[in-house]
Residue, then its C-alpha position, 0 to 999 in steps of 0.5 A: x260825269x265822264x272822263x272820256x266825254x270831258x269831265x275833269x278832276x277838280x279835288x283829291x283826297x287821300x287819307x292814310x289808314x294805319x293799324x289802329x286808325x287814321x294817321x295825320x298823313x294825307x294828301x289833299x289838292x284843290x285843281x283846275x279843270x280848265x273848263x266851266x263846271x256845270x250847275x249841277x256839279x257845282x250844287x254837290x261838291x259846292x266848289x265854283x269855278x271861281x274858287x277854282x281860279x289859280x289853282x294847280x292843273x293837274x299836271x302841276x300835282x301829277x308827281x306828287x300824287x303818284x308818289x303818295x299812293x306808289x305802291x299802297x293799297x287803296x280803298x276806294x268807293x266805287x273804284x270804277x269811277x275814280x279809277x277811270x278819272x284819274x287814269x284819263x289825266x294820268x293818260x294826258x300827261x303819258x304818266x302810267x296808269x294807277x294798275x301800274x302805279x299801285x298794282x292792279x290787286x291794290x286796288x279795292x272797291x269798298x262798294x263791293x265789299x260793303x254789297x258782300x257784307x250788306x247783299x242787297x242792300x243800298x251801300x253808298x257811302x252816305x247809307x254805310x254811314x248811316x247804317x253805322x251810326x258814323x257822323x255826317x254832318x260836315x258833309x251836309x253843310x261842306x258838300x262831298x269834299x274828297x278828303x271828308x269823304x276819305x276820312x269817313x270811308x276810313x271810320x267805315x272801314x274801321x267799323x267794318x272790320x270790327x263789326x263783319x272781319x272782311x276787310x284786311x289792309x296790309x302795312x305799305x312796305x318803305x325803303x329807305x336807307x338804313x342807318x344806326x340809330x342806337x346811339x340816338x336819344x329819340x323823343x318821346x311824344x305824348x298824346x294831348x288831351x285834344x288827341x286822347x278824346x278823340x281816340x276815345x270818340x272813334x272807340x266808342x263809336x266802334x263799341x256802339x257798332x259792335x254792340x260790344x267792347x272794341x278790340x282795343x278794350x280786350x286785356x292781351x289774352x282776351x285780345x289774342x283769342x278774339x283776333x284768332x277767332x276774327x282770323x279764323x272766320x276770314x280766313x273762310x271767307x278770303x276765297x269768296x273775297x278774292x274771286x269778288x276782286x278779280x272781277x272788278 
């Protein structure tokens, strides 16, 4: 598959990645190639050209989807690809490319990340997923939906970062206007029991990796001496990262 030979973008996935995990914020469309998709695509991603009658063209969505990623730090596996795809309709439509959009340095390949933590190994995301003992059974039965597949590079980064410290996500900075909310009772929102279980099952499947207690079990004192001990070690490492990224 090759933008430039073609080759259309048929399905986007985002996920927001927050400081302690996934959050329900996504962003997620089915598109229109306006082409004929090949056997061989069709029998990967298991989307026919059928199911893609009437959906939206990418330059119905364009504006939406620059407004969810404006300015974030993204984490994609094998960036090159999925960079090159969406920079070619970007291009069709005269709209910016995504270097300008997000910033060139915001732009992460977690393949390069993961061949520094795993050097010479295979580091697809399939193999990461099973290096990690992360689940991938929907993706066997659904096909390599774009938004599972973010979902799963969000539980490799988390398990990344617990298990090896190379990875650092920086909160997204949001404007917005400012107003005085102090006299505002604000509600309070509890997690439900459907919420609470799946923390947990994201927890232990850290603890597993780790081979360990997660972060998230360490009392505060234990917690502080943990995190400046993780700090400490990419801090030596931030060098070899940072000229790993300017090459990409």
């Amino acid at each position: 598959m090759a933008a430039k030979e073609g080759d259309r973008i048929i399905e986007i996935g985002c996920v927001e990645l927050g400081e302690h995990g996934l959050t329900d914020k996504n962003f997620h469309e089915y598109i229109d190639p306006e082409r004929q998709m090949e056997a061989e695509v069709i029998r990967v991603h298991k989307i026919t050209n059928e199911f893609l009658v009437g959906k939206p063209k990418f330059a119905d969505i364009a504006d939406k989807f620059i407004e969810f990623v404006q300015g974030a730090r993204l984490i994609i596996h094998n960036a090159q690809f999925d960079i090159g795809f969406l920079n070619e309709e970007l291009r069709k439509l005269g709209k910016p490319s995504m270097e300008e959009i997000c910033g060139k340095d915001n732009i992460i390949d977690s393949m390069e990340l993961a061949k520094a933590a795993f050097p010479q190994m295979h580091n697809s995301l399939d193999a990461l997923c099973k290096r990690l003992e992360i689940d991938t059974t929907r993706r066997v039965k659904e096909g390599h939906g774009a938004l599972l597949d973010a979902e799963l590079l969000g539980q490799v980064y988390l398990v990344l970062k617990q298990q090896q410290g190379i990875l650092e996500i920086d909160a997204a900075p949001v404007s917005a206007d400012v107003h005085d909310i102090s006299d505002v009772e604000l509600p309070v929102i509890r997690a439900t029991e459907e919420d609470l279980s799946e923390n947990e099952r994201v927890l232990e499947m850290v603890r597993k990796a780790a081979k360990g207690p997660a972060l998230y079990d360490l009392d505060e004192e234990t917690f502080n001496a943990k995190r400046k001990e993780e700090q400490d070690a990419l801090d030596a490492k931030e060098a070899k990262l940072q000229d790993l990224l300017k090459n990409l």
